[in-house]
C-alpha positions in Angstrom: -1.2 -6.8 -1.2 -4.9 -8.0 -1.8 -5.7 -11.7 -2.1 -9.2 -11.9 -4.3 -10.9 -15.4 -4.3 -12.2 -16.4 -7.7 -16.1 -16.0 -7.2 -16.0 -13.9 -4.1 -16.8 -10.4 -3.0 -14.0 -10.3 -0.1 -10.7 -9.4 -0.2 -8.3 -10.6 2.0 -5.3 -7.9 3.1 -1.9 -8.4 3.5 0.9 -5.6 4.7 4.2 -5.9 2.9 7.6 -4.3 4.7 9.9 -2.7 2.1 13.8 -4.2 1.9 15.1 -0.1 2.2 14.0 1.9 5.4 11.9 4.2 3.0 11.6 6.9 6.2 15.6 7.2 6.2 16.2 6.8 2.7 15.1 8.5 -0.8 13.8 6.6 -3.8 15.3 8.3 -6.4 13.8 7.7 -9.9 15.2 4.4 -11.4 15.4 3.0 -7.7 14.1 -0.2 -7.3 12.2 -1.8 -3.8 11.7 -5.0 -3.0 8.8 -5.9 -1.1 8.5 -8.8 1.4 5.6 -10.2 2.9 6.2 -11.1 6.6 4.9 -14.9 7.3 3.7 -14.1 10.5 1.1 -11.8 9.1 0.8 -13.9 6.0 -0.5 -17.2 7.9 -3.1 -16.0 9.9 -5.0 -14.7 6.9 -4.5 -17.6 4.5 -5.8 -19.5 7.6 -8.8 -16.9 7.8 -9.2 -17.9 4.2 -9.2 -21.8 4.5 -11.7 -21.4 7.4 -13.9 -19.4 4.8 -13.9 -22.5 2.5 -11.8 -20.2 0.2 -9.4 -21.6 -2.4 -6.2 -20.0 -1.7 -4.6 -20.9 -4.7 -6.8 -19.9 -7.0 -7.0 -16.6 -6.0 -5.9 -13.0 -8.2 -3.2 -11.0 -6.0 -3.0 -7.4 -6.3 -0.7 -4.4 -5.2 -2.2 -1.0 -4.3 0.4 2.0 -3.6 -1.8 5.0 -1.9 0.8 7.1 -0.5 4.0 8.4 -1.9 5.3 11.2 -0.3 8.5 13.3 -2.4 9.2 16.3 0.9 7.8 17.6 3.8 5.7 19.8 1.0 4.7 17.4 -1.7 3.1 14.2 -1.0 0.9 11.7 -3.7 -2.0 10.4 -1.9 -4.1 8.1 -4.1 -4.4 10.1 -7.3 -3.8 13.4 -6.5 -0.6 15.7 -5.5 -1.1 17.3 -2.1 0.6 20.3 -0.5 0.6 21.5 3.3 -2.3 23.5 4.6 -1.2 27.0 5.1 -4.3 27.0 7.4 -4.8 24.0 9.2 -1.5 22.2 10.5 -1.2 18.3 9.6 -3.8 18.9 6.9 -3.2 18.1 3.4 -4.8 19.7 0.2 -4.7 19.3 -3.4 -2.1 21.7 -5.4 -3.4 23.8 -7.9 -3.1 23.0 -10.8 -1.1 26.2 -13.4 
């Protein structure tokens, strides 16, 4: 989640934890997943941002999702669909497209 004071460049980034163990369990389409944000990460950067002279409450939040991975042979990574390289182990490459 990305805090974006009114009138500034910066963002400010905070990591949310998912209610659902997503490495032990499947979102299957139609699943919903709530997303927390854990205080103790939370307060140090609203603290960063009042040191900054930055209005915390007027600020836009936003969500970014990069990574969404379906198997160990499909995996979304920030706009495109990537497959296992046959080549090089732990590397990743676009699919081709039919």
């Amino acid at each position: 989640m990305f805090f974006k004071p009114a009138g500034e460049r910066n963002l400010y980034s905070v990591q949310l934890n998912a209610s659902t163990d997503l490495k032990k369990k499947l979102v299957e389409p139609g699943d919903e997943v709530e997303l927390t944000i854990n205080d103790a990460r939370l307060q140090p950067i609203l603290e960063m941002m009042r040191q900054a002279g930055v209005d915390v409450n007027n600020s836009e939040v936003s969500f970014s999702l990069d990574t969404a991975v379906y198997s160990e042979q499909l995996r979304w990574y920030r706009g495109k669909v990537l497959q296992p390289d046959p080549v090089v182990p732990l590397k990743w490459i676009p699919v081709n497209k039919p």
